[in-house]
mmCIF file of the N, C-alpha and C atoms, coordinates in Angstrom:
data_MODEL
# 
_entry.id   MODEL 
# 
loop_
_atom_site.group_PDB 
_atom_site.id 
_atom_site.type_symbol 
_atom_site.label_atom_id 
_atom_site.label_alt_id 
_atom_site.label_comp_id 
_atom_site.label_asym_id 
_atom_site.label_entity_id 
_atom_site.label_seq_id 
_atom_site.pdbx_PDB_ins_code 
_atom_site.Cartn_x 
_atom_site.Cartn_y 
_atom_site.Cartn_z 
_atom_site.occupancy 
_atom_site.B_iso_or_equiv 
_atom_site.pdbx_formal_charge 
_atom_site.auth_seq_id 
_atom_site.auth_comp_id 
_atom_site.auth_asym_id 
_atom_site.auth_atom_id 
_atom_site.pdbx_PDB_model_num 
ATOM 1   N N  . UNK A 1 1  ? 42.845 141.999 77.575 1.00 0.00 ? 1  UNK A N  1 
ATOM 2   C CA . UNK A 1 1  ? 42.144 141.025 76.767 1.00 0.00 ? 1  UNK A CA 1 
ATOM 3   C C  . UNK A 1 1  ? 40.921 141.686 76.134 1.00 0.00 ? 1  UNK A C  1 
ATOM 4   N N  . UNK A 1 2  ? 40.570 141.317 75.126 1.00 0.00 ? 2  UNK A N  1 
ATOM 5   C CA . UNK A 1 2  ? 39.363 141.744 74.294 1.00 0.00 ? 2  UNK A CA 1 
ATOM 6   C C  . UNK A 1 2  ? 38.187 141.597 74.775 1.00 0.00 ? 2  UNK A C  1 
ATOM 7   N N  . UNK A 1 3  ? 37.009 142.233 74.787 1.00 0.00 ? 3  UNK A N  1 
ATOM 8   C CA . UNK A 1 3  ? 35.818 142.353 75.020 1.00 0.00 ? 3  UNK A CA 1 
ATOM 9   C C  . UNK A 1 3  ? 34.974 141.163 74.045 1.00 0.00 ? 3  UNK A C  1 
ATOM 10  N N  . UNK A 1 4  ? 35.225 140.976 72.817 1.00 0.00 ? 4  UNK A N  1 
ATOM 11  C CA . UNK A 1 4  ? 34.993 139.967 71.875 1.00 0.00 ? 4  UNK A CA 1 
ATOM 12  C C  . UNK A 1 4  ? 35.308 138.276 72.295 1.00 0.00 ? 4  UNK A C  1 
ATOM 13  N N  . UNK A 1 5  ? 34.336 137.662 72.211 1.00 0.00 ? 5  UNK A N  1 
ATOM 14  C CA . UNK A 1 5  ? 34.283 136.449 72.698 1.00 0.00 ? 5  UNK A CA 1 
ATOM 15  C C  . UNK A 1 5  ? 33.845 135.414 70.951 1.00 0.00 ? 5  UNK A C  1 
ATOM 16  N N  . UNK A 1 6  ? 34.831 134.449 71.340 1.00 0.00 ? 6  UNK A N  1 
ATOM 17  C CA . UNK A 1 6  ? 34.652 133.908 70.254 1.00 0.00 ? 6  UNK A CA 1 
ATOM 18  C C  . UNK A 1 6  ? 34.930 132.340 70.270 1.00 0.00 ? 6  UNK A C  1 
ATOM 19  N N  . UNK A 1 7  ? 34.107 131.591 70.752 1.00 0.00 ? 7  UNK A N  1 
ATOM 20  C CA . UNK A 1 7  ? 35.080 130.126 71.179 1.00 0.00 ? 7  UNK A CA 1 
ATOM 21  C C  . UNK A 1 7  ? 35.058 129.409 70.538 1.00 0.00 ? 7  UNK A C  1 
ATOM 22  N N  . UNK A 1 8  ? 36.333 128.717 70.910 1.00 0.00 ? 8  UNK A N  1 
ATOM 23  C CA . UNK A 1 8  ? 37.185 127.223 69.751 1.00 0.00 ? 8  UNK A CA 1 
ATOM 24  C C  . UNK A 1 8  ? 37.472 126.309 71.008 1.00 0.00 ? 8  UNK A C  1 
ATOM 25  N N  . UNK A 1 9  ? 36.991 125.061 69.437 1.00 0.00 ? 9  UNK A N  1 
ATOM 26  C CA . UNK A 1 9  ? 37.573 123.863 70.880 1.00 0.00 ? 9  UNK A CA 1 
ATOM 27  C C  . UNK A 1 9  ? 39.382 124.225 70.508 1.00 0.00 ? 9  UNK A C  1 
ATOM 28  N N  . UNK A 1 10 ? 39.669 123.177 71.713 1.00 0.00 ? 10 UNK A N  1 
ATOM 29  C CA . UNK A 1 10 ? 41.399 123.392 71.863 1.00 0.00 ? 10 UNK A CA 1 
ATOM 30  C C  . UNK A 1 10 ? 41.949 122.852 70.414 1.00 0.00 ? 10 UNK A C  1 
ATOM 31  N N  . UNK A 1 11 ? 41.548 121.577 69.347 1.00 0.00 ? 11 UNK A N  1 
ATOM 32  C CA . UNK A 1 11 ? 42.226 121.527 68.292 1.00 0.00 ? 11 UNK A CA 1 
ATOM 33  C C  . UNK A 1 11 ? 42.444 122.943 67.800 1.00 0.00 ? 11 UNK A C  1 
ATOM 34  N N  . UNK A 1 12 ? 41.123 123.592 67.682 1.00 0.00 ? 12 UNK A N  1 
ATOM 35  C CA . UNK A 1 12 ? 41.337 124.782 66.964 1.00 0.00 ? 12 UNK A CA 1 
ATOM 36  C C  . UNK A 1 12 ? 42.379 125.930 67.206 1.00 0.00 ? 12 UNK A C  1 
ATOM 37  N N  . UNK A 1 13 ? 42.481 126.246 68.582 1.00 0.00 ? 13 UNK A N  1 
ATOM 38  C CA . UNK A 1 13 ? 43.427 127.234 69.472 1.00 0.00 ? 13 UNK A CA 1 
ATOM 39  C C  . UNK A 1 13 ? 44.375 126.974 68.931 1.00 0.00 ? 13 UNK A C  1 
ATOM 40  N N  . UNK A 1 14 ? 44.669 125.602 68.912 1.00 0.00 ? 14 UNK A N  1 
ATOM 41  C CA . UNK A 1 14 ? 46.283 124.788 68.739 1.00 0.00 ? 14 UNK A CA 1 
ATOM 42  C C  . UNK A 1 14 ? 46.830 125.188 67.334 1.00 0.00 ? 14 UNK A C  1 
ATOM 43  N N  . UNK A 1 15 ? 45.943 125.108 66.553 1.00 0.00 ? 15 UNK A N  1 
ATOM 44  C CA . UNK A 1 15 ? 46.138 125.788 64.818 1.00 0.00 ? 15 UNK A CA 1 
ATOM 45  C C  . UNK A 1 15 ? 46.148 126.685 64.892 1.00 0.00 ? 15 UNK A C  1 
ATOM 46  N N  . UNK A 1 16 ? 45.734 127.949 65.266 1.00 0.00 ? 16 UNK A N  1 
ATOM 47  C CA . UNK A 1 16 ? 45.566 128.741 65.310 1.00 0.00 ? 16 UNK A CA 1 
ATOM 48  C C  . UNK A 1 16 ? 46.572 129.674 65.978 1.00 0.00 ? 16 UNK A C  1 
ATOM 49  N N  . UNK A 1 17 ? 47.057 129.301 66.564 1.00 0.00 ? 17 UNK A N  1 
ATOM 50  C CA . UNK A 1 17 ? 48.263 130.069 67.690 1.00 0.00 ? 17 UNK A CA 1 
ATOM 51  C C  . UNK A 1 17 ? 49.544 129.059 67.776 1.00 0.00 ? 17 UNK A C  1 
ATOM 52  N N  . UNK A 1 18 ? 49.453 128.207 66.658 1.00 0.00 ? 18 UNK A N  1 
ATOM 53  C CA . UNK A 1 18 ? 50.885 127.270 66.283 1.00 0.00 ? 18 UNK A CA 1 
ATOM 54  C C  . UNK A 1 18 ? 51.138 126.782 67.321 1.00 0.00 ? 18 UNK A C  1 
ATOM 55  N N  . UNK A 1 19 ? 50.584 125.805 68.315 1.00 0.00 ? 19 UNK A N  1 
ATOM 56  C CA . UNK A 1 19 ? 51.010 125.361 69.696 1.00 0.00 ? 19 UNK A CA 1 
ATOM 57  C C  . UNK A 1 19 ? 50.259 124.241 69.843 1.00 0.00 ? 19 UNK A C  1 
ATOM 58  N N  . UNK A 1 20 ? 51.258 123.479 70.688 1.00 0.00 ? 20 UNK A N  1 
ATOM 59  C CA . UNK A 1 20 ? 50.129 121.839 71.091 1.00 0.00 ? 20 UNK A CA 1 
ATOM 60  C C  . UNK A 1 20 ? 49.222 122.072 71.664 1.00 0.00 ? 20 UNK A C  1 
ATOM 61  N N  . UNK A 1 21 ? 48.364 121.563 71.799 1.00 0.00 ? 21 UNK A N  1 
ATOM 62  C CA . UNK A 1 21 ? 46.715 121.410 73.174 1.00 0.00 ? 21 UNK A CA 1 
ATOM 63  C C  . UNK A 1 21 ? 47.702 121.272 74.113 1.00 0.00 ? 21 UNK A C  1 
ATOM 64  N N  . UNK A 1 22 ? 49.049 120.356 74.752 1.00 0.00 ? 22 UNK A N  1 
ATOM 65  C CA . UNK A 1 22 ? 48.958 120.958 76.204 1.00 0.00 ? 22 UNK A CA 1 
ATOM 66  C C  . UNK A 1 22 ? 49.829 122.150 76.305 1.00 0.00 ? 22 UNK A C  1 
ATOM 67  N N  . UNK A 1 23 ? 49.783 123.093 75.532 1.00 0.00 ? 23 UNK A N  1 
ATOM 68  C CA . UNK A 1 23 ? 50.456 124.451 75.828 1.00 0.00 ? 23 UNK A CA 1 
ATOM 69  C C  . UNK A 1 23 ? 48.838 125.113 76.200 1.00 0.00 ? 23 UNK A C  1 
ATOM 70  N N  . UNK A 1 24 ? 48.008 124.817 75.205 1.00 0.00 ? 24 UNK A N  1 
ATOM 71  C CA . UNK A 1 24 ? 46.620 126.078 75.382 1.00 0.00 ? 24 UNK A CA 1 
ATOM 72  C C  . UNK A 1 24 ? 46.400 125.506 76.771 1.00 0.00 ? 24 UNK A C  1 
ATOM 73  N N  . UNK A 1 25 ? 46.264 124.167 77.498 1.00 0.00 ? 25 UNK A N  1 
ATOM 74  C CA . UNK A 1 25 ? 46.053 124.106 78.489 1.00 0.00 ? 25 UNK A CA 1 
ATOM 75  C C  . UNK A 1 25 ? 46.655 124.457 79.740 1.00 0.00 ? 25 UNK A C  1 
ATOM 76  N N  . UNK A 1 26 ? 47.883 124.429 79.663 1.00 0.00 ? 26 UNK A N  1 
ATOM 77  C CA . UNK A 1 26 ? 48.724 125.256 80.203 1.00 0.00 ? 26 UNK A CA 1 
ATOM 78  C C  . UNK A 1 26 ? 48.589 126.645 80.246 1.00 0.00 ? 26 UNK A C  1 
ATOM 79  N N  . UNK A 1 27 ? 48.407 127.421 79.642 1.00 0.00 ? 27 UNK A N  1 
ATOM 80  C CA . UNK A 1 27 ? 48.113 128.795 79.176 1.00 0.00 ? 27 UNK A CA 1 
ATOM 81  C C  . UNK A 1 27 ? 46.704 128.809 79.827 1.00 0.00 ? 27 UNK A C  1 
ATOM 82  N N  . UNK A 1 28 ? 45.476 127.899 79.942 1.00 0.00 ? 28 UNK A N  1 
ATOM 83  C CA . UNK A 1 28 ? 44.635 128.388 80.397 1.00 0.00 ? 28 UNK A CA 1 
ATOM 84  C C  . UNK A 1 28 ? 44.774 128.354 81.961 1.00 0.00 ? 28 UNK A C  1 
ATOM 85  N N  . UNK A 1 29 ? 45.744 127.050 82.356 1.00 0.00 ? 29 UNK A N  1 
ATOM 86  C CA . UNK A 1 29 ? 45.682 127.107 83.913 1.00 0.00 ? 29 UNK A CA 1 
ATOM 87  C C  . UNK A 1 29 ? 46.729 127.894 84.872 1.00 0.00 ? 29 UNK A C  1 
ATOM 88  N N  . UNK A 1 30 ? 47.373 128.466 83.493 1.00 0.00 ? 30 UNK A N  1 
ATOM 89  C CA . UNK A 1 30 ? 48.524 130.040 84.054 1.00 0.00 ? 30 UNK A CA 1 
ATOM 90  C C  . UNK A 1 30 ? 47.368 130.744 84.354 1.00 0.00 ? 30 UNK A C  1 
ATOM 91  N N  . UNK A 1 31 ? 46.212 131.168 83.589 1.00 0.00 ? 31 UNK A N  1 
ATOM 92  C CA . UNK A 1 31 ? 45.525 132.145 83.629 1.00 0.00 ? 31 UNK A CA 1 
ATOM 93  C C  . UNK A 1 31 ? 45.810 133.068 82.604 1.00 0.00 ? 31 UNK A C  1 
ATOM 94  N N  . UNK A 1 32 ? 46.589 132.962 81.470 1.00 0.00 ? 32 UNK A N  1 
ATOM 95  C CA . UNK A 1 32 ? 46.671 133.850 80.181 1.00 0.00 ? 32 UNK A CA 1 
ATOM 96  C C  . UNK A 1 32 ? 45.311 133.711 79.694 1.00 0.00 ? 32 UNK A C  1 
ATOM 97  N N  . UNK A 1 33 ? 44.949 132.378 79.446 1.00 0.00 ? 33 UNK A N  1 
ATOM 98  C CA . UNK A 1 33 ? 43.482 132.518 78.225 1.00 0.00 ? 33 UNK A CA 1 
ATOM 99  C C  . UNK A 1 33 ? 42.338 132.275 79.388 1.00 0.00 ? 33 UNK A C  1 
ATOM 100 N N  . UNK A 1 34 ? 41.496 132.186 79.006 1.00 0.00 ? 34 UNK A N  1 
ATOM 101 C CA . UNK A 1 34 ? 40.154 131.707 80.117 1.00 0.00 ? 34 UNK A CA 1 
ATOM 102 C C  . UNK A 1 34 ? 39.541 130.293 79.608 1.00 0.00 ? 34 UNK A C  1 
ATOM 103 N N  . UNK A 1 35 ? 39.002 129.644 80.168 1.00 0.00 ? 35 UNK A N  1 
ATOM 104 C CA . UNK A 1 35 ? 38.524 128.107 79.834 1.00 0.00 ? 35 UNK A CA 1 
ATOM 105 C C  . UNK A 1 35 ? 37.106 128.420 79.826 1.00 0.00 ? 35 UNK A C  1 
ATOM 106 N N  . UNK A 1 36 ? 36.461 128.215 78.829 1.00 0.00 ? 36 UNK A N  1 
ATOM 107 C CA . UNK A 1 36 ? 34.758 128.097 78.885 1.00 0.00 ? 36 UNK A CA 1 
ATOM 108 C C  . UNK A 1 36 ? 34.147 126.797 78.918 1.00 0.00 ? 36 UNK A C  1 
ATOM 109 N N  . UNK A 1 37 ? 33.551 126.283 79.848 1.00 0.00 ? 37 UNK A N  1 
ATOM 110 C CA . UNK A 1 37 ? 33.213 124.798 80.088 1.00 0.00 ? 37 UNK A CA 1 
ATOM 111 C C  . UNK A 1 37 ? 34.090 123.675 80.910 1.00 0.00 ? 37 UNK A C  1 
ATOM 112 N N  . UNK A 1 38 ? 33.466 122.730 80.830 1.00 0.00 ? 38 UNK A N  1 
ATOM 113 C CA . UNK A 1 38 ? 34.584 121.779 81.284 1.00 0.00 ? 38 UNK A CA 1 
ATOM 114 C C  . UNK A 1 38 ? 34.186 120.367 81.027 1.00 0.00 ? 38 UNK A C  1 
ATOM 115 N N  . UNK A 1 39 ? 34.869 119.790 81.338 1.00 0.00 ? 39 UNK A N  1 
ATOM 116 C CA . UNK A 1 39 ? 34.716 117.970 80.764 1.00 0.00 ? 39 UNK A CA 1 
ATOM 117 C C  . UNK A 1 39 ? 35.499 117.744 79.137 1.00 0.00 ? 39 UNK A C  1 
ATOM 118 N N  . UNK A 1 40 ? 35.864 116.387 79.391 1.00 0.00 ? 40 UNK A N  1 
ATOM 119 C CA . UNK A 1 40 ? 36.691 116.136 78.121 1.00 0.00 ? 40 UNK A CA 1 
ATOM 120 C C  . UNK A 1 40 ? 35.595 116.743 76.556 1.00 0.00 ? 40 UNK A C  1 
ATOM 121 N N  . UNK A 1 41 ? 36.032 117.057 75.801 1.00 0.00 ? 41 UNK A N  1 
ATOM 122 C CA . UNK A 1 41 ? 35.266 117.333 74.692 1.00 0.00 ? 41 UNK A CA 1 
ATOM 123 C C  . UNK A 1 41 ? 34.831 118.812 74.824 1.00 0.00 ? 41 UNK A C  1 
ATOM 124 N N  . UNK A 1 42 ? 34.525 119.232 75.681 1.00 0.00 ? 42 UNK A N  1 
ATOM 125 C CA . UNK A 1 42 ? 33.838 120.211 75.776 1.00 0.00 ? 42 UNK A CA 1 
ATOM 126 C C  . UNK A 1 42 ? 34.253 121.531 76.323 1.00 0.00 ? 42 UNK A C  1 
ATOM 127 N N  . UNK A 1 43 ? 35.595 121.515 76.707 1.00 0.00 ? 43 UNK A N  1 
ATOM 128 C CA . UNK A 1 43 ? 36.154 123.115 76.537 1.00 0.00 ? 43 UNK A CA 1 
ATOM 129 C C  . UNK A 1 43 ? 36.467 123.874 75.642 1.00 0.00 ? 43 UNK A C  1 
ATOM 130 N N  . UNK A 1 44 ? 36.168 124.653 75.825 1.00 0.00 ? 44 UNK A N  1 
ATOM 131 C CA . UNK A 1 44 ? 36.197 126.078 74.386 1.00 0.00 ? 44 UNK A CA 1 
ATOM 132 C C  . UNK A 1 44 ? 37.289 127.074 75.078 1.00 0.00 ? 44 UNK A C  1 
ATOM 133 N N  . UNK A 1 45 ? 37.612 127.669 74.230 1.00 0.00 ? 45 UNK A N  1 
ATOM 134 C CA . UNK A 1 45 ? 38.716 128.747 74.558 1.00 0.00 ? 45 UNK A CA 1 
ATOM 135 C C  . UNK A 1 45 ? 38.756 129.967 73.664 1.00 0.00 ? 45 UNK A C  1 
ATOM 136 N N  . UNK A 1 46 ? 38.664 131.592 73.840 1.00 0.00 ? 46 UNK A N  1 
ATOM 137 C CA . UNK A 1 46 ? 38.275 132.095 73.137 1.00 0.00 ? 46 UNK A CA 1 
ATOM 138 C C  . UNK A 1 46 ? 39.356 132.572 72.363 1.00 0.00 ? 46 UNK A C  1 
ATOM 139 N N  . UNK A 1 47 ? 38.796 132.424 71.315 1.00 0.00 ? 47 UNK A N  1 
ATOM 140 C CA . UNK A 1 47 ? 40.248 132.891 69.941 1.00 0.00 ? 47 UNK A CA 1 
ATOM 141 C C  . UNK A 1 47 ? 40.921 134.245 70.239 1.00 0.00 ? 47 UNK A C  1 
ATOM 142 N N  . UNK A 1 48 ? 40.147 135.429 70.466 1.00 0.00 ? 48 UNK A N  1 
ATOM 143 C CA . UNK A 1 48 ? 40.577 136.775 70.309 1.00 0.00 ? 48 UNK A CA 1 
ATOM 144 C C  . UNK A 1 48 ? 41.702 136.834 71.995 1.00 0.00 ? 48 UNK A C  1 
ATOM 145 N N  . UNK A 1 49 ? 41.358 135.773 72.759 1.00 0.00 ? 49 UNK A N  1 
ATOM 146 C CA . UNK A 1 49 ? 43.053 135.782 73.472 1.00 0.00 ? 49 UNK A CA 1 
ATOM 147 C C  . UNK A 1 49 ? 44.148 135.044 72.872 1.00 0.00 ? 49 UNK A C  1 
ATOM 148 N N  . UNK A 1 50 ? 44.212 134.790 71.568 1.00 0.00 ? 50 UNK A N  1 
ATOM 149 C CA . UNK A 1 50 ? 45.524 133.878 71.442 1.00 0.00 ? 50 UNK A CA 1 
ATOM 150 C C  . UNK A 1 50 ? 46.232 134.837 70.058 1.00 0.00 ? 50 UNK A C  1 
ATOM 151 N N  . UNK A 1 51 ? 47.169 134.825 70.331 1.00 0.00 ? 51 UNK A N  1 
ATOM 152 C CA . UNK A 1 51 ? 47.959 135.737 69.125 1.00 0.00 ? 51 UNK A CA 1 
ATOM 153 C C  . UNK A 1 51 ? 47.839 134.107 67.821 1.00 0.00 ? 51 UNK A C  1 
ATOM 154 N N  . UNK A 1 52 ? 47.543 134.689 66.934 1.00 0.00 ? 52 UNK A N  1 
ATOM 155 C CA . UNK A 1 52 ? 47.542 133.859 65.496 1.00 0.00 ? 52 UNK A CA 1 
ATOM 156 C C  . UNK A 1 52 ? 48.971 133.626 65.027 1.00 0.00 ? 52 UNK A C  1 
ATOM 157 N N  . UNK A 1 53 ? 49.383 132.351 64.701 1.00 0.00 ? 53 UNK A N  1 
ATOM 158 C CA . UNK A 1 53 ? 50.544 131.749 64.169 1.00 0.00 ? 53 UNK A CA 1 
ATOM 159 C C  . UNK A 1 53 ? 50.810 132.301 62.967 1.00 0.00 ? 53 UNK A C  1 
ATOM 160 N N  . UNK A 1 54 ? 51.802 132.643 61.969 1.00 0.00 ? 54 UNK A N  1 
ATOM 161 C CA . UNK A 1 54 ? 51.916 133.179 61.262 1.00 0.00 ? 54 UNK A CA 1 
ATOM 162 C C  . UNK A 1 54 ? 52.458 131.612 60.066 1.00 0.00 ? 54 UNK A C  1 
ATOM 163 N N  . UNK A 1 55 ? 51.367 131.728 59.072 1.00 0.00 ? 55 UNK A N  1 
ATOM 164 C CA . UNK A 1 55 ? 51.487 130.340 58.344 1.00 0.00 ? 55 UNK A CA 1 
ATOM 165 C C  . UNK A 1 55 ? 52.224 130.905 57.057 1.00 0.00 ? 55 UNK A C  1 
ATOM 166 N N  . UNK A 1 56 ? 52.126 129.972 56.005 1.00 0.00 ? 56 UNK A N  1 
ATOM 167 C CA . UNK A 1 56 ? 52.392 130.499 54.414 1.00 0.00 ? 56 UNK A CA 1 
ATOM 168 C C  . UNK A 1 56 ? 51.510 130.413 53.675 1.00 0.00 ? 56 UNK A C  1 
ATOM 169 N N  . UNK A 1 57 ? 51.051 131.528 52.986 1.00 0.00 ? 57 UNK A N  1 
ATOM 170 C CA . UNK A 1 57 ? 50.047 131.304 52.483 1.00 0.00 ? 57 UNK A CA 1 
ATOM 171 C C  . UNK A 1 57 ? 49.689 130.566 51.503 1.00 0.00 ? 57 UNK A C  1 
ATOM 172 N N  . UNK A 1 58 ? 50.312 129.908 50.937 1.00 0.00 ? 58 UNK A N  1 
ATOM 173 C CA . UNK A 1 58 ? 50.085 129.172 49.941 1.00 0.00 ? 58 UNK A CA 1 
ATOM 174 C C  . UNK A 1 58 ? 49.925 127.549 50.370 1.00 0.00 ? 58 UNK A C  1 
ATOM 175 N N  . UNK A 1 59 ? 50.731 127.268 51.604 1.00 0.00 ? 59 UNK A N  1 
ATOM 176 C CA . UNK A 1 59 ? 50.684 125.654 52.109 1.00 0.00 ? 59 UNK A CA 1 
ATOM 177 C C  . UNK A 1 59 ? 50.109 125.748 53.719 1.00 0.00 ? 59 UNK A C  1 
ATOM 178 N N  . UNK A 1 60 ? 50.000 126.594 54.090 1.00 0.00 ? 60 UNK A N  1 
ATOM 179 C CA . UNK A 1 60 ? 49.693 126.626 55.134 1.00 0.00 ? 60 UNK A CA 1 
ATOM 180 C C  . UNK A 1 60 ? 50.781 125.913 56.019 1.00 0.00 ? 60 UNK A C  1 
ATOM 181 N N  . UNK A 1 61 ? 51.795 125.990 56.120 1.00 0.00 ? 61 UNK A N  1 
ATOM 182 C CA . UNK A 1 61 ? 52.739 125.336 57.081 1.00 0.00 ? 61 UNK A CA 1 
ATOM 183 C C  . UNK A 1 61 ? 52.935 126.614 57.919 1.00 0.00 ? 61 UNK A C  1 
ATOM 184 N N  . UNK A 1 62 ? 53.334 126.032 58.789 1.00 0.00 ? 62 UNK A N  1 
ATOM 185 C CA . UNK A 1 62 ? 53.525 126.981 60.122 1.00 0.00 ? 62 UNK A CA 1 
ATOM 186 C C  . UNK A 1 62 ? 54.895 127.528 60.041 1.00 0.00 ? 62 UNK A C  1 
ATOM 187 N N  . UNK A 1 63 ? 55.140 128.840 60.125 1.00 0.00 ? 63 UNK A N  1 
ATOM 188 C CA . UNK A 1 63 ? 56.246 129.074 59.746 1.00 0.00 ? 63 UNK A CA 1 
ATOM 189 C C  . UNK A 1 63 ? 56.833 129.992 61.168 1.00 0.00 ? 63 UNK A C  1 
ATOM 190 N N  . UNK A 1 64 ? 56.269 129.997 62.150 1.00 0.00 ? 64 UNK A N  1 
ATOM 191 C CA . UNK A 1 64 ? 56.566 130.131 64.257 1.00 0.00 ? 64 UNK A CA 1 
ATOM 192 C C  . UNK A 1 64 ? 55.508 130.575 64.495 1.00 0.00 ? 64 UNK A C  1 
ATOM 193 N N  . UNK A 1 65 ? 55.599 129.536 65.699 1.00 0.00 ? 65 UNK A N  1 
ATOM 194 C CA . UNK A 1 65 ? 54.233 129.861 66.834 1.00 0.00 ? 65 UNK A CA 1 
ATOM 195 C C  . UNK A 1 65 ? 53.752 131.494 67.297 1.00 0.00 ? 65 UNK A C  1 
ATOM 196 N N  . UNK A 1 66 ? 53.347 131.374 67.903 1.00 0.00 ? 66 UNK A N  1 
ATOM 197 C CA . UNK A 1 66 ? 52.420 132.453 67.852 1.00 0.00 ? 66 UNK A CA 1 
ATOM 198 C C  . UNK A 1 66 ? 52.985 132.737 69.405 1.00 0.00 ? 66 UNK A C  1 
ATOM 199 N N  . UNK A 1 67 ? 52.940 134.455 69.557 1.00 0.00 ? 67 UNK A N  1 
ATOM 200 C CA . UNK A 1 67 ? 53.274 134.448 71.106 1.00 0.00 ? 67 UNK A CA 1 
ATOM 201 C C  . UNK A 1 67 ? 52.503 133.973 71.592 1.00 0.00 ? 67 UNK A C  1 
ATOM 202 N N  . UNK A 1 68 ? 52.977 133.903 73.187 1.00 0.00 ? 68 UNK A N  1 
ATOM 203 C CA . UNK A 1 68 ? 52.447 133.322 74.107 1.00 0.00 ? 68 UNK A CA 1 
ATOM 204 C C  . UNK A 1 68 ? 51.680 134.905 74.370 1.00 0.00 ? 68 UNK A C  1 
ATOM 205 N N  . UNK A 1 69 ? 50.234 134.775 75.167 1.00 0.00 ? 69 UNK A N  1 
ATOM 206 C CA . UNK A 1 69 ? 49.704 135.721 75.599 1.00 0.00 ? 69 UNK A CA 1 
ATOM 207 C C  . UNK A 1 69 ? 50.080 136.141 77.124 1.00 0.00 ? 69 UNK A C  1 
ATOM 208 N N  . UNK A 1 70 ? 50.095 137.394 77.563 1.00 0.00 ? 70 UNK A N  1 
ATOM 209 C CA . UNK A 1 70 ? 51.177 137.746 78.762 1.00 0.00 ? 70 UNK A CA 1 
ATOM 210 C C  . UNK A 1 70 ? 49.953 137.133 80.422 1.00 0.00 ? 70 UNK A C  1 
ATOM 211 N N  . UNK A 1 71 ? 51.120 136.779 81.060 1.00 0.00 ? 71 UNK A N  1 
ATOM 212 C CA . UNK A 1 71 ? 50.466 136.061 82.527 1.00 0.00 ? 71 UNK A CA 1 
ATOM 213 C C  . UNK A 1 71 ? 50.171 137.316 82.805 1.00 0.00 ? 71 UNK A C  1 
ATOM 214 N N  . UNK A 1 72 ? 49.109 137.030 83.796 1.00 0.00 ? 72 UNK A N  1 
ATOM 215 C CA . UNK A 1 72 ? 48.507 137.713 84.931 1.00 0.00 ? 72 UNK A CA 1 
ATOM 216 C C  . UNK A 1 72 ? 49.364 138.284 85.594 1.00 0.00 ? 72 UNK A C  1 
ATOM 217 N N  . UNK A 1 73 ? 49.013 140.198 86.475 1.00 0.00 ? 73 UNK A N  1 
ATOM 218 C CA . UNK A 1 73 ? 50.256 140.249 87.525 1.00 0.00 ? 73 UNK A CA 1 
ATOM 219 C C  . UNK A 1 73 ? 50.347 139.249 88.806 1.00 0.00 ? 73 UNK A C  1 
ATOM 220 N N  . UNK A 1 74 ? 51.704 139.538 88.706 1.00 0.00 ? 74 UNK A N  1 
ATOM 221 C CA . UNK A 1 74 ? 52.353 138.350 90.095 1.00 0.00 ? 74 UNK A CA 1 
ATOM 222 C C  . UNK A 1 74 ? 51.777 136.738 90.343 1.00 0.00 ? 74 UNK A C  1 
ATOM 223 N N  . UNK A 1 75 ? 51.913 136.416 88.599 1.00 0.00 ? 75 UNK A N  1 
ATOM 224 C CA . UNK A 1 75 ? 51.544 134.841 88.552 1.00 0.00 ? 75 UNK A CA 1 
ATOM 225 C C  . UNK A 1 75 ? 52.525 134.511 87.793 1.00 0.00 ? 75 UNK A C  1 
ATOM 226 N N  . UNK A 1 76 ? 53.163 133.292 88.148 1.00 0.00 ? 76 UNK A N  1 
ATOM 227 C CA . UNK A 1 76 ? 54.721 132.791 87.545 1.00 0.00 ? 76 UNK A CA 1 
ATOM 228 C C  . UNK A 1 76 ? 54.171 131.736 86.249 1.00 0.00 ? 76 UNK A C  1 
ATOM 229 N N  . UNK A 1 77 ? 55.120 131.507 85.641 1.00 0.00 ? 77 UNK A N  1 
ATOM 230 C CA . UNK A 1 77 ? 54.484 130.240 84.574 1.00 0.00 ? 77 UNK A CA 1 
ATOM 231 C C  . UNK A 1 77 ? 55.053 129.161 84.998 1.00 0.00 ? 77 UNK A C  1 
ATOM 232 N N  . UNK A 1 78 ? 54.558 128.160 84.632 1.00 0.00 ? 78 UNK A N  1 
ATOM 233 C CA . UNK A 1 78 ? 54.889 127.058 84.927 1.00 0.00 ? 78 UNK A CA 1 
ATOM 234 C C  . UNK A 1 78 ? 55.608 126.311 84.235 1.00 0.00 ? 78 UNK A C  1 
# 
């Protein structure tokens, strides 16, 4: 993971890496991304762990999600 810290609330992650909020949340409680904060409203998640969705540039439609970022060793996904 990157040394670069950069945080988004979860709408943003979710655009950003073509995936619902409960995948980033999922992904954070695998332990792929890290959670900064806590309480409704107020978790951030840092961008430079999420691979970017690949859109069109002209409409911005999502044209496939974005990988998933790789689990931790010897942690299963859920």
């Amino acid at each position: 993971m990157s040394d670069q810290v950069t945080l988004i609330t979860e709408d943003m992650a979710a655009h950003w890496a073509g995936r619902p909020g409960s995948t980033i949340r999922r992904w954070a409680a695998e332990g792929r991304i890290r959670r900064f904060g806590e309480g409704r409203g107020k978790v951030r998640y840092n961008l430079w762990e999420l691979n970017k969705a690949p859109r069109d540039e002209y409409t911005g439609e999502l044209l496939e999600p974005g990988k998933p970022p790789p689990l931790p060793e010897g942690v299963r996904a859920a």
